[in-house]
LODRENGU-473059 format. One record per residue: x, y, z of N, C-alpha, C, O in turn; residue in one letter; residue number from 1. Coordinates in steps of 0.02 Angstrom, whole numbers. Layout:
<rs>
     nc1     nc2     nc3    cac1    cac2    cac3     cc1     cc2     cc3     oc1     oc2     oc3  residuo  num
       X       Y       Z       X       Y       Z       X       Y       Z       X       Y       Z        A  NUM
...
</rs>
This chain:
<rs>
     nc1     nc2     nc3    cac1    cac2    cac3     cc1     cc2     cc3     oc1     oc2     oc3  residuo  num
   -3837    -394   -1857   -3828    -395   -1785   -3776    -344   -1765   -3728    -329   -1800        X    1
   -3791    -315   -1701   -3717    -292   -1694   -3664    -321   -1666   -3666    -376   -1638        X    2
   -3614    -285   -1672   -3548    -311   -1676   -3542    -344   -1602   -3521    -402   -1598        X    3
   -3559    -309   -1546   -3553    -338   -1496   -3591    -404   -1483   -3568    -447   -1445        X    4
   -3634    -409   -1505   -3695    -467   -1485   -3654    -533   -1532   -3649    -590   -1511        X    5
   -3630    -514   -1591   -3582    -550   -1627   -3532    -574   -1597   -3517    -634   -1596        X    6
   -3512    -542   -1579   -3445    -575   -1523   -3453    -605   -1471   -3414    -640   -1438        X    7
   -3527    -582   -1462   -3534    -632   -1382   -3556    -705   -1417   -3547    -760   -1391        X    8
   -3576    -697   -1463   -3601    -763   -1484   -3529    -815   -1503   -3516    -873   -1488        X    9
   -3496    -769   -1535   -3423    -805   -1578   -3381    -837   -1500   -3340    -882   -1495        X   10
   -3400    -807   -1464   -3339    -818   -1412   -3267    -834   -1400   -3242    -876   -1362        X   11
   -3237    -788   -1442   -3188    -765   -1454   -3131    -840   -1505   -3071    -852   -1515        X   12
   -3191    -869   -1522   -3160    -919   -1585   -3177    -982   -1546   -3159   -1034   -1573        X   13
   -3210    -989   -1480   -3233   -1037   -1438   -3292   -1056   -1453   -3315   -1102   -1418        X   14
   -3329   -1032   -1503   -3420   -1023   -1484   -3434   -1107   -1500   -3491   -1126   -1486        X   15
   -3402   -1142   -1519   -3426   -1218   -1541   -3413   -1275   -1472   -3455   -1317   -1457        X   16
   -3360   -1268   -1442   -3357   -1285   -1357   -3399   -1266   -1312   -3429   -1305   -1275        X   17
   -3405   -1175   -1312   -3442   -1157   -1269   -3519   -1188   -1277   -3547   -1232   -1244        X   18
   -3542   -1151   -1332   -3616   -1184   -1343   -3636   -1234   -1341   -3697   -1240   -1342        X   19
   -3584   -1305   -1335   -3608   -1374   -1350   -3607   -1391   -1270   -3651   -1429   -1249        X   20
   -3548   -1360   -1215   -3544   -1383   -1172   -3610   -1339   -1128   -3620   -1375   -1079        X   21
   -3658   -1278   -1122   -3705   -1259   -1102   -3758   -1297   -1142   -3807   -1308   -1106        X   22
   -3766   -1322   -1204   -3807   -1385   -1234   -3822   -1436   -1186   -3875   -1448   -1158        X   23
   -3748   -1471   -1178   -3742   -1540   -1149   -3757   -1484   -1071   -3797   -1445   -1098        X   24
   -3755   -1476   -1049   -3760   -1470    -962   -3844   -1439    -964   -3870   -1434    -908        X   25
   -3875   -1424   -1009   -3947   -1388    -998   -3994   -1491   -1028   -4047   -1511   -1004        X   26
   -3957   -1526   -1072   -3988   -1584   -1063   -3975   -1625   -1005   -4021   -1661    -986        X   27
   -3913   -1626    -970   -3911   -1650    -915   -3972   -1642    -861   -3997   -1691    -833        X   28
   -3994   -1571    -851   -4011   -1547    -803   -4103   -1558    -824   -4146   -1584    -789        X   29
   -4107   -1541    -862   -4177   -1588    -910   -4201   -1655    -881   -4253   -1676    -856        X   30
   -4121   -1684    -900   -4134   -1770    -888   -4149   -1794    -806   -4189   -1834    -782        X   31
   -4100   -1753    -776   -4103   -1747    -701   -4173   -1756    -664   -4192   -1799    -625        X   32
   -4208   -1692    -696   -4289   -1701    -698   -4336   -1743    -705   -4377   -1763    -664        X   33
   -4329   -1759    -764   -4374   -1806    -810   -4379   -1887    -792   -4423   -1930    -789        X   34
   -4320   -1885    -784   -4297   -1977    -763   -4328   -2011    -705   -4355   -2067    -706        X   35
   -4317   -1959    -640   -4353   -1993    -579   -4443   -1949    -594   -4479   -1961    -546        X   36
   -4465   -1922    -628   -4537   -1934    -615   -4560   -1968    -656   -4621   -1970    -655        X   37
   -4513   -2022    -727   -4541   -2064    -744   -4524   -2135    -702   -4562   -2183    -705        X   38
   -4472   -2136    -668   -4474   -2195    -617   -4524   -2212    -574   -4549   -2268    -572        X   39
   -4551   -2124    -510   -4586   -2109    -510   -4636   -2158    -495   -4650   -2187    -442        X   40
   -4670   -2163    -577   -4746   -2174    -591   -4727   -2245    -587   -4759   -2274    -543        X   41
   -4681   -2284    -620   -4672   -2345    -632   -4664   -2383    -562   -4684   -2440    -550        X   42
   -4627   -2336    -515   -4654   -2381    -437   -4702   -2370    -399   -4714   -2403    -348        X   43
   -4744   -2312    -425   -4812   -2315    -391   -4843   -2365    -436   -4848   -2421    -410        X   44
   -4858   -2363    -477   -4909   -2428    -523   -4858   -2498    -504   -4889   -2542    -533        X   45
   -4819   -2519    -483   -4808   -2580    -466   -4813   -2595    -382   -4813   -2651    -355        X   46
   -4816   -2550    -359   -4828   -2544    -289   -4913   -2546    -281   -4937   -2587    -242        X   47
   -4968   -2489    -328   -5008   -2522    -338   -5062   -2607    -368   -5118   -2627    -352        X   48
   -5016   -2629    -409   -5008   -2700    -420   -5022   -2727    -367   -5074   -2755    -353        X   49
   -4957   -2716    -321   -4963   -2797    -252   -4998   -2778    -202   -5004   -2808    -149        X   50
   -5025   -2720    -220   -5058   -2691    -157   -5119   -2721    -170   -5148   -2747    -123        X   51
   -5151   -2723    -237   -5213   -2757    -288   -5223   -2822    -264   -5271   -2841    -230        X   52
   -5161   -2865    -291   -5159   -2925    -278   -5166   -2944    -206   -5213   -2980    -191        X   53
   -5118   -2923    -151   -5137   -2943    -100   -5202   -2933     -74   -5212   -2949     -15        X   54
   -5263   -2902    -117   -5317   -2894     -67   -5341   -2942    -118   -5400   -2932    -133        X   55
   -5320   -2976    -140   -5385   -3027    -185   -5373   -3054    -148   -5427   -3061    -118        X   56
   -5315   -3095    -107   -5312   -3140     -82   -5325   -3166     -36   -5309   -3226     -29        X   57
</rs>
């Protein structure tokens, strides 16, 4: 590699903070996503449920 691309990676003896904390904030931002369109589905299908039920009745 070169030397410069090396150092950007090392970050100046930081690279184990830096990288873990752009880790943790790129899963945050993942989860951010992911979480309400699986809620999402889980209150449309229970909203479809009573919507079911109330027409049997």
């Amino acid at each position: 590699m070169l030397p410069e691309i090396q150092e950007f990676f090392h970050m100046g003896g930081y690279a184990f903070y830096v990288w873990s904390s752009y880790g943790l904030c790129f899963i945050v931002l993942v989860l951010n996503i992911i979480i309400p369109l699986c809620r999402e589905k889980v209150i449309i299908r229970s909203i479809a449920i009573q919507v079911h039920r109330k027409q049997q009745k």
